[in-house]
N, C-alpha and C positions, 0 to 999 in steps of 0.2 A: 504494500500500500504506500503510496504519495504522501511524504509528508504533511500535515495539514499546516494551515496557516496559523491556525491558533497556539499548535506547539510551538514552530519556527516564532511567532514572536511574544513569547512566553522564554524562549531562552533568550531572546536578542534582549527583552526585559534585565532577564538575571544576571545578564553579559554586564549591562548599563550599572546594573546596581553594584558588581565589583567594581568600575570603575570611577563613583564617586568621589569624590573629594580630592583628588589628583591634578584636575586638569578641566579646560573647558567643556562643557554639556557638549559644544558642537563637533569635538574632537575625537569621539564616543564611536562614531562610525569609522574612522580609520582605524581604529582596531577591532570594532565588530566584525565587519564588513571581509577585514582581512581572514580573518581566521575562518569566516565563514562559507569564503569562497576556497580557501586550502582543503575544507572539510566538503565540500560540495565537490571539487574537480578530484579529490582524491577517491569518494565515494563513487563518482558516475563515471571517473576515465581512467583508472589507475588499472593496470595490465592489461588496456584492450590497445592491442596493435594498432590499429586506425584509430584513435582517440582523438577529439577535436585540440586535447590539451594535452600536452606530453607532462605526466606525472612521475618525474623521476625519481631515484634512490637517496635520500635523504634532503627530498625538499618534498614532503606530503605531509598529512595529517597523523601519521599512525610514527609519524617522528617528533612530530607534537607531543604525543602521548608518552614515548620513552620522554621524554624531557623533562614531565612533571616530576617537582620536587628535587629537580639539583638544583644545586648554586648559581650555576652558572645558565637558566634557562631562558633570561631573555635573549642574550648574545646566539644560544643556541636557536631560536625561536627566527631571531635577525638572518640568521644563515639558511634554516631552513626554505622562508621565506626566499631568501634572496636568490636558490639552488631553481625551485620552482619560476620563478621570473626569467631566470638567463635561461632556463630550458625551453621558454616558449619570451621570444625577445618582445613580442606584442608588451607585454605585463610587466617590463621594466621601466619604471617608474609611475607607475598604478597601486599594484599589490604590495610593493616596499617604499610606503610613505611612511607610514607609523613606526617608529622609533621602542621595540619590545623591552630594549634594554635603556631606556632614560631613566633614572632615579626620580628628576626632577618631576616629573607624571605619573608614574608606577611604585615609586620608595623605594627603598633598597633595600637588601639584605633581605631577612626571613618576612617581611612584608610584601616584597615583590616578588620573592618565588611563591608565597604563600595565594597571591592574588592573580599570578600569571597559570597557577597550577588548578585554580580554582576556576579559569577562564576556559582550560582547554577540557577540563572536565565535562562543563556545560555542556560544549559542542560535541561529548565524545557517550551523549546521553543516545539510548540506542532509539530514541523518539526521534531523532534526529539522522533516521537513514536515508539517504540521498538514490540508493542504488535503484530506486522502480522509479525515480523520477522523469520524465520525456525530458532526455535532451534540447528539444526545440521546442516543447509544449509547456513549459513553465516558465517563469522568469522570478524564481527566488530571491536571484541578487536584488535587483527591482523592486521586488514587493518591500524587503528587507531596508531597501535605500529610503524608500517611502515612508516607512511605518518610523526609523529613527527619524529625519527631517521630523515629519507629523509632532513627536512626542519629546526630542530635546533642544532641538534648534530653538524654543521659545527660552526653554531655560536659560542660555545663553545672552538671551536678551534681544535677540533676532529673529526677525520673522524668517517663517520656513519657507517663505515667498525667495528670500534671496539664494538659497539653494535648489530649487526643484521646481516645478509648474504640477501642481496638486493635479490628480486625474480626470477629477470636476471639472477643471479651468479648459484640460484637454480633448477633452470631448465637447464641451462648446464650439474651442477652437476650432476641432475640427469638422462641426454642421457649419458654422461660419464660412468657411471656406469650401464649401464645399464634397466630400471626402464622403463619398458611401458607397454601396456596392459595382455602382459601375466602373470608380477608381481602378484605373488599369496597374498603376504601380504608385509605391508612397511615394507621400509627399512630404515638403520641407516648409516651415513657417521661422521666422525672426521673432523669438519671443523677447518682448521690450524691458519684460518682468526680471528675466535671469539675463540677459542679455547673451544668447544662446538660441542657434537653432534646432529646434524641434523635428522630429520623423516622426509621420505618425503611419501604424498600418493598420490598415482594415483587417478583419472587422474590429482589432479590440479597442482602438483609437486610442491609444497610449502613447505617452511622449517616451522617447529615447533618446 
């Protein structure tokens, strides 16, 4: 079975709450986001030959998991991360934004392995299996990108207009312009709001 949504952000939740009091609300997704997609490309492409993502030998998720509890796990966390990026060069400088090993965000010593071990546990919940999930037929990272904007970006003191165009806004946008079953191929719009253009595709009229 497909993961449901309701689990997926019920950990992205739990994820947020270890990382309180560290650092800004809106900086919450770069390392949500990251671990989350290590944990999704390692669950949906890890040993299939033709895999859209090359999951290689010590940059996945299941190297996350030995990590928990040493000393040294953000730096390992950094590497992993960074193994998985030069393997697929698309995701160099995407997926290693966030800094696993800063003190100054995470704490140090038995606080930061304590909360970095506590982060990958989350993801490493078996509610959170990826492997019957459609390849092309979901879009978790998305939902996931959404759902944090939606619930921290205010805490920070910013609207969540300055990162994302809500899917509400999107689907106006695109009856506005016209955009529905006869659309032969997607289209592009100049959003004023994120200052960023938009793709939308039929039918789910979703911005990307």
């Amino acid at each position: 079975m497909a993961v449901k949504k309701s689990e997926l952000y019920s950990s992205l939740w739990a994820s947020c709450d270890e990382l309180r009091g560290g650092m800004d609300a809106s900086l919450y997704k770069d390392y949500v986001l990251t671990l989350l997609f290590v944990k999704y490309v390692t669950d949906r492409f890890m040993g299939h030959k033709y895999a859209e993502i090359e999951v290689p030998k010590g940059g996945n998720f299941n190297d996350m998991i030995a990590a928990k509890g040493k000393s040294d796990i953000g730096e390992r966390m950094n590497k992993i991360i960074k193994a998985l990026a030069n393997a697929n060069p698309t995701l160099n400088g995407v997926i290693d934004i966030a800094d696993f090993d800063d003190d100054t965000k995470l704490g140090s010593g038995k606080e930061k392995v304590d909360k970095l071990t506590n982060l990958v546990s989350i993801f490493q919940n078996e509610s959170l299996d990826f492997r019957k999930n459609r390849a092309g037929g979901d879009d978790i990272i998305g939902d996931a990108y959404e759902y944090l904007m939606k619930n921290f970006a205010s805490e920070s003191g910013k609207s969540k207009g300055q990162f994302y165009t809500p899917a509400e806004v999107s689907r106006i946008m695109a009856k506005l312009i016209g955009i529905n079953s006869a659309t032969l191929a997607s289209q592009t719009v100049y959003d004023i709001i994120t200052t960023k253009t938009i793709q939308f595709n039929y039918p789910d009229l979703k911005a990307s």
